[in-house]
N, C-alpha and C positions, 0 to 999 in steps of 0.2 A: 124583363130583359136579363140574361143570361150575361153571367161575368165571362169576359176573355178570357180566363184561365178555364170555368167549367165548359166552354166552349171547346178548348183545345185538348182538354182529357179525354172528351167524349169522342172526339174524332178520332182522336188515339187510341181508346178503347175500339172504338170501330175499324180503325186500320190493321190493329191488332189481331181482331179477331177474320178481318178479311185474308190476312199472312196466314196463321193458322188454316183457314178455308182451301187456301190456294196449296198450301203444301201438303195437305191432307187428298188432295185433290190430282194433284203430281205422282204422290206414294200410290197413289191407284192406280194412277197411267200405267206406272213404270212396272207395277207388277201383272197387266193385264199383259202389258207388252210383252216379257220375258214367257209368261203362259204363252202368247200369238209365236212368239221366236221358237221355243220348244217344239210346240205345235207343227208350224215349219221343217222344222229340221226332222223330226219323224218323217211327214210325209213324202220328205226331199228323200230319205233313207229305204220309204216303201220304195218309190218310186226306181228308183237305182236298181235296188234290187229286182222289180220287174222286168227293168230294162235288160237285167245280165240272165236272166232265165229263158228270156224273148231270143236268146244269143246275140246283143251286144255285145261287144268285147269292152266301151267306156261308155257308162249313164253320159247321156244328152249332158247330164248338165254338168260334165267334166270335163266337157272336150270344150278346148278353144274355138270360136268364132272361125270362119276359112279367110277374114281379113288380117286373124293376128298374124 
């Protein structure tokens, strides 16, 4: 049997390292995301720019809704 105390460090050691896990885990989101957003925002930039070549006068995706 296992004392309470070595009991309690161990899960601590494991929760520890589960935090570590998850925030290691998070830093990757967060930078996959900003590449996805970049990413984005280029093709929002091609896209505009095809639209004003096509002779739009405002890319689709600058013009207001016809409900605002």
């Amino acid at each position: 049997m296992t004392a309470p105390r070595t009991d309690l460090e161990e899960r601590l050691a494991h929760l520890e390292r589960l935090a570590e896990d998850l925030s290691d885990e998070v830093a990757r989101l967060s930078r996959a995301l900003e590449t996805a957003e970049r990413r984005i925002a280029r093709l929002m930039e091609r896209e505009a720019g095809r639209e004003l070549d096509e002779g739009g006068s405002v890319p689709l995706a600058d013009q207001r809704p016809p409900h605002w």
